[in-house]
C-alpha positions in Angstrom: -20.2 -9.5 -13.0 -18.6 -7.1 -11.0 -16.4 -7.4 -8.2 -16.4 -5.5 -5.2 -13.2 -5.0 -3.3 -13.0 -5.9 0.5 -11.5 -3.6 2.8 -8.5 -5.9 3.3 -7.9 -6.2 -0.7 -7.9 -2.3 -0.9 -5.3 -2.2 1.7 -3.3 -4.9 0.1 -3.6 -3.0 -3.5 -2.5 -0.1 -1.6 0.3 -1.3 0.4 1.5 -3.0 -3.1 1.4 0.7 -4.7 3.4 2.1 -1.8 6.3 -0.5 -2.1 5.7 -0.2 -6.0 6.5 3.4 -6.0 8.8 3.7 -3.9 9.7 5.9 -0.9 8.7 9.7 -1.0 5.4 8.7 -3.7 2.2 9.5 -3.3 1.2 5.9 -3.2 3.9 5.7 -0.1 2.1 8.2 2.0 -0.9 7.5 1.3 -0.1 3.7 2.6 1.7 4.9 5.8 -0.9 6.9 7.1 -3.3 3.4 6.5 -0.6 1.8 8.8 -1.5 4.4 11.3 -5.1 4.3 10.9 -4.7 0.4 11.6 -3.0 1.0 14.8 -5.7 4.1 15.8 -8.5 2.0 14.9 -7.8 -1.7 14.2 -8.4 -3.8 10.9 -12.1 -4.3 10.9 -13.3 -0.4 11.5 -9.9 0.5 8.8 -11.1 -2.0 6.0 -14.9 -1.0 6.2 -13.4 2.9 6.2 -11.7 1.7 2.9 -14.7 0.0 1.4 -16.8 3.3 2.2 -14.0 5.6 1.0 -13.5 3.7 -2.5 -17.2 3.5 -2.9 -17.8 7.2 -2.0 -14.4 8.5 -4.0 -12.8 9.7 -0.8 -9.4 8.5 1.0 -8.4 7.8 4.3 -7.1 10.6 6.5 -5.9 11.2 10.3 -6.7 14.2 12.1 -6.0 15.3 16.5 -9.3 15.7 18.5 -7.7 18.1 20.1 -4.8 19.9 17.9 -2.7 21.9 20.2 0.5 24.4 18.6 2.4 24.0 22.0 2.8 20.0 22.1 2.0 18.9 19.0 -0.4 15.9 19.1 0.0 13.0 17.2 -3.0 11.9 15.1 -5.7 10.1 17.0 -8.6 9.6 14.6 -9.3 8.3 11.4 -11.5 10.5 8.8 -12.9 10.2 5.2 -11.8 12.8 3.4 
């Protein structure tokens, strides 16, 4: 039988990968930008993002609505890349 993965298990495996790895890792980037997407988005739209991304074979990303060269925004939305 297989098991599916919730959203909040993927983030767990992946915040254990961060802290596994180590600073400056793949693994540790990849969970900081899921901290960011949390606080862009909130828990419940992050983990069903994860459950489509692992199901589909894509990953998280952040991106600006509205890049702009002069200010440089900060990320504001959460993609599947």
């Amino acid at each position: 039988m297989l098991h599916f993965m919730s959203g909040k298990e993927i983030f767990d495996r992946y915040q254990l990968a961060a802290l596994k790895n180590g600073l400056g890792s793949r693994e540790f980037n990849y969970g900081n930008i899921l901290y960011q997407a949390l606080r862009i988005e909130g828990e419940e739209r992050v983990f069903q993002l994860l459950e489509l991304a692992e199901n589909t074979g894509k990953r998280i990303a952040l991106a600006c609505s509205i890049p702009n060269a002069e200010t440089g925004s900060e990320p504001n939305m959460v993609i599947l890349v």
